[in-house]
C-alpha positions, 0 to 999 in steps of 0.5 A, spaced: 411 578 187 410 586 184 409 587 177 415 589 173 415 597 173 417 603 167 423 608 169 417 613 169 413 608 173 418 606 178 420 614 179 412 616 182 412 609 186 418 607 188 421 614 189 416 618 190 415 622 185 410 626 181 407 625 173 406 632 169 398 634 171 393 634 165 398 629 162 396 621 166 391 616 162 385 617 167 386 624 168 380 625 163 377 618 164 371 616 167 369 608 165 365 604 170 370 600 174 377 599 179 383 602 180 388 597 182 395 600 185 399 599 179 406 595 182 402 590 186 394 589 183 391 591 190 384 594 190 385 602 192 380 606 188 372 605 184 370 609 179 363 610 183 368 615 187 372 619 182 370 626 180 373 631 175 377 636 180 380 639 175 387 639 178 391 635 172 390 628 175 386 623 177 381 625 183 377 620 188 374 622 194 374 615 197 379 609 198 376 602 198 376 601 205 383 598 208 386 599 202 391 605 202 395 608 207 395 616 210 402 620 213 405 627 214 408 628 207 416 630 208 415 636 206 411 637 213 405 640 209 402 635 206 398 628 207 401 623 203 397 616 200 401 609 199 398 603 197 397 600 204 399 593 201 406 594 197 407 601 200 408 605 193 407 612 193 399 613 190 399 622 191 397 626 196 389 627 199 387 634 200 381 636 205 376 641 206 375 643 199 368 642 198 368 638 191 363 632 194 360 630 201 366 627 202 370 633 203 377 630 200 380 629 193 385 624 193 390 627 187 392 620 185 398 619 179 395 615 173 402 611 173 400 609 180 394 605 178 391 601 173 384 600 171 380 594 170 374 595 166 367 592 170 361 590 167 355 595 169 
């Protein structure tokens, strides 16, 4: 059973769409943690792999392995990123930027995600 989404929840998981950049709750955030998909609670993102890129939305150069699905975006330009278990639209990876080893930048919507605090 999914958790019960928001209309601007459901528009950016379920309908692909897209929050304002500078505008998401994690945008500028950076507590020690997980990032769990929003409309199931799956495991997608650690807090050791989030950095400021400076783009409006969150950034992680890294997926927890297994947990998020990659596919040619409709428009034919980009790469598309899901939650690998519910299918639900995370944002899109970019590759060859050059801001952590990992030469990627997962540009991930703040309403696709929530964070559960960890203790250090």
């Amino acid at each position: 059973m999914y958790n019960q989404l928001t209309n601007e929840e459901a528009y950016v998981i379920l309908h692909k769409g897209t929050e304002y950049p500078f505008t998401g709750e994690y945008d500028d955030f950076f507590e020690y943690g997980i990032y769990l998909c929003r409309q199931c609670n799956a495991d997608l993102y650690k807090s050791e792999h989030k950095f400021d890129a400076g783009c409006g939305w969150p950034a992680f150069d890294r997926e927890i392995e297994g947990s998020v699905q990659q596919s040619p975006d409709s428009d034919g330009r980009r790469v598309e990123i899901t939650c690998k278990n519910c299918g639900g639209h995370l944002g899109h990876v970019f590759m060859g930027e050059k801001f952590t080893e990992t030469n990627a930048r997962h540009c991930v919507n703040s309403l696709s995600i929530k964070f559960q605090k960890l203790d250090n």
